[in-house]
C-alpha positions as CSV (number, residue, x, y, z in Angstrom):
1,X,0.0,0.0,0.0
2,X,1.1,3.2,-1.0
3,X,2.0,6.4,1.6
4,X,2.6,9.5,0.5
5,X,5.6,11.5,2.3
6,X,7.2,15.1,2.3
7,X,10.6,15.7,2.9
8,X,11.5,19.0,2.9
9,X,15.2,20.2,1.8
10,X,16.3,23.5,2.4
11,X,13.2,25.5,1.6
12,X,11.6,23.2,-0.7
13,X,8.9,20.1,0.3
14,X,9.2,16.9,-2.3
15,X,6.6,14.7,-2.2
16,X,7.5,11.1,-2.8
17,X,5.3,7.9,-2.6
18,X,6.6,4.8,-0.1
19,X,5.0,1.6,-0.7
20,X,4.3,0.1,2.8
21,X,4.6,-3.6,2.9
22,X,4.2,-6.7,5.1
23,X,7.4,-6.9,7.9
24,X,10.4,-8.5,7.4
25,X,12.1,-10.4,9.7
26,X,14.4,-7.7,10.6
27,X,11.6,-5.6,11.2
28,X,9.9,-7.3,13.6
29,X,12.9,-8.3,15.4
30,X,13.5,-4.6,15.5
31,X,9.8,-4.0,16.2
32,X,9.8,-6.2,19.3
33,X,13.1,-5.0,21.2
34,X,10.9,-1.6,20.6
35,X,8.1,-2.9,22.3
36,X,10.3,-3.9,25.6
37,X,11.7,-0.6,25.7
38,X,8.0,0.5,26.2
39,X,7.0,-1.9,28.9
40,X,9.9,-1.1,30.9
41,X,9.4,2.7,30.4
42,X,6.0,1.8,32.0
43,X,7.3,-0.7,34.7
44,X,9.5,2.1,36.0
45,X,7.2,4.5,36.5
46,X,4.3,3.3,39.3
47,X,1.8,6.2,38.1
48,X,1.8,4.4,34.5
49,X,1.6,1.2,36.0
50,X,-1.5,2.6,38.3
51,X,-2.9,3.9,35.4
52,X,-2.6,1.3,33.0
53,X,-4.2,-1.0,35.7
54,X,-7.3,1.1,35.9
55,X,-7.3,1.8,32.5
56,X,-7.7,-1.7,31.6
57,X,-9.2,-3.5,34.4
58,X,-12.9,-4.2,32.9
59,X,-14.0,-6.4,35.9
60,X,-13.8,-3.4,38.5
61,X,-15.6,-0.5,35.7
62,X,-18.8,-3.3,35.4
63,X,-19.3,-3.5,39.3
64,X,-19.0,0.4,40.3
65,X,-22.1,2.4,41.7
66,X,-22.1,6.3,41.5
67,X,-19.6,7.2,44.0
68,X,-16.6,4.4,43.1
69,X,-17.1,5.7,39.8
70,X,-16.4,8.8,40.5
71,X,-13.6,7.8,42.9
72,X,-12.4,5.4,40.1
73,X,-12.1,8.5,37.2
74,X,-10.5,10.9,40.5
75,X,-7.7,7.6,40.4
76,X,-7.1,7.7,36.6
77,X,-6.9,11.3,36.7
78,X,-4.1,11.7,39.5
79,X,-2.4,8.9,37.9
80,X,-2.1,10.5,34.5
81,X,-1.1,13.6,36.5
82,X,1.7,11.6,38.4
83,X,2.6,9.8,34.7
84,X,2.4,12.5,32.6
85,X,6.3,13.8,32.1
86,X,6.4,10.0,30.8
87,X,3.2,10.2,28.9
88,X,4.4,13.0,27.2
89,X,7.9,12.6,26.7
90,X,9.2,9.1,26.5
91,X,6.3,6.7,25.2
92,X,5.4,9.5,21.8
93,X,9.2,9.1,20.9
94,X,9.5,5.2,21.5
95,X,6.0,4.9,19.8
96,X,7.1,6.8,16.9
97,X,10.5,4.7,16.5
98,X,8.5,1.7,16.6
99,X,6.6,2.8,13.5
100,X,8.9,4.1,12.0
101,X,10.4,0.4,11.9
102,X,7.3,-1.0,11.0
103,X,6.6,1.1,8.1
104,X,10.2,1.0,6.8
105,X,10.4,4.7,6.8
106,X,13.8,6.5,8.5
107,X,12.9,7.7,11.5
108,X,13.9,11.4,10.5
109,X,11.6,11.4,7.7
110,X,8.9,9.7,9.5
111,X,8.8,12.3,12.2
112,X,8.7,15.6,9.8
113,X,5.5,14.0,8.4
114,X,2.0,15.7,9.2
115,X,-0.1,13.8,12.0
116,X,-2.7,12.8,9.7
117,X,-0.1,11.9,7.1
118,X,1.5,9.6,10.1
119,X,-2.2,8.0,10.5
120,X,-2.5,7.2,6.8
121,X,1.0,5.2,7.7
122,X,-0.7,4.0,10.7
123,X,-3.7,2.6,9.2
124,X,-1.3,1.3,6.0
125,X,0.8,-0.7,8.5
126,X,-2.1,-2.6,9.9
127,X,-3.8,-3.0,6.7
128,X,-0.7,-4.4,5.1
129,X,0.2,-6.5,8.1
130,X,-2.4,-9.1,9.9
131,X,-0.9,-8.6,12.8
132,X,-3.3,-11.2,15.1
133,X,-2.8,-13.8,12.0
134,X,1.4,-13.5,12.6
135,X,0.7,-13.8,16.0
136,X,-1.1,-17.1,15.7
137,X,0.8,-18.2,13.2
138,X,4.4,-17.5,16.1
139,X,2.2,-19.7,18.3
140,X,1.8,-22.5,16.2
141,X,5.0,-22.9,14.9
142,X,6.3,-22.5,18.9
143,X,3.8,-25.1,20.2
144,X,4.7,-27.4,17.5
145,X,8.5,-26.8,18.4
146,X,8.2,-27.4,22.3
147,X,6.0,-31.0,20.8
148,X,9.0,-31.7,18.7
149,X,11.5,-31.0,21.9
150,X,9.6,-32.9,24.1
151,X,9.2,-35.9,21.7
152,X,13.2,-35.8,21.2
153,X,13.7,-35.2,25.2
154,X,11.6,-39.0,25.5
155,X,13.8,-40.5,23.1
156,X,17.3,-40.0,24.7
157,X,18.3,-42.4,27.3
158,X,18.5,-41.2,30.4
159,X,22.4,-40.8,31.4
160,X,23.4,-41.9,34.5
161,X,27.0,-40.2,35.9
162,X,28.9,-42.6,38.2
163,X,30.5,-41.3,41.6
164,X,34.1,-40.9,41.1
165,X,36.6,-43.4,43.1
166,X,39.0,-41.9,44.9
């Protein structure tokens, strides 16, 4: 699928077209040492954590009355406080490095693009990529592969060291 992009040179903006396909190896290797960064950015920081809890915790939002709902959206709101230098500063940067690998775009031209211009690359990326299918698809093949160890592990004959004679 086909992005447009603008690099600008001195004073003047060329427009040039960057066909967005499915990841490579490399990129997804790339893609996931990204992705760690970002979970321990947010393991470091216990407002994140807290708000990421609260965020996503759907069992506690379907059993609040009035008041723990209000207490609940006081939480979220202190925590995004408390998170916020991180919020703003080191997850945009990290998230913007990780498309950048995923779209195959150099991170200095990807981050001179217009926000809607990096949501067409957004929405490119997933279209182009099944993501959930790969995902599946890396579960199978590593299922199959612990099967295959197992199977092998069973087959060996069990070694049996003798005590040394002294």
């Amino acid at each position: 699928m086909k992005v447009n992009l603008k690099i600008k040179e001195d004073e003047s903006i060329t427009t040039v077209q960057h066909d967005i396909e499915e990841m490579n190896i490399i990129q997804i290797t790339k893609a996931i040492k990204k992705i760690k960064e970002i979970f321990d950015i947010a393991q470091k920081d216990q407002n994140l954590q807290a708000l990421l809890v609260d965020v996503f915790d759907e069992s506690q939002k379907a059993d609040e009355d009035k008041a723990a709902e209000s207490e609940f959206g006081q939480r979220i709101i202190a925590n995004a406080i408390g998170a916020l230098d991180v919020l703003l500063m080191e997850i945009p940067d990290k998230a913007l490095e990780l498309l950048s690998i995923l779209s195959g775009i150099d991170y200095e031209t990807f981050v001179q693009q217009k926000a809607m211009d990096v949501f067409d690359i957004y929405d490119a990326i997933i279209q182009v990529n099944d993501i959930d299918q790969l995902i599946k698809r890396a579960k199978k093949s590593l299922a199959l592969t612990k099967a295959q160890t197992k199977f092998m592990t069973m087959l060996k004959p069990k070694q049996t060291v003798e005590p040394v004679q002294a």
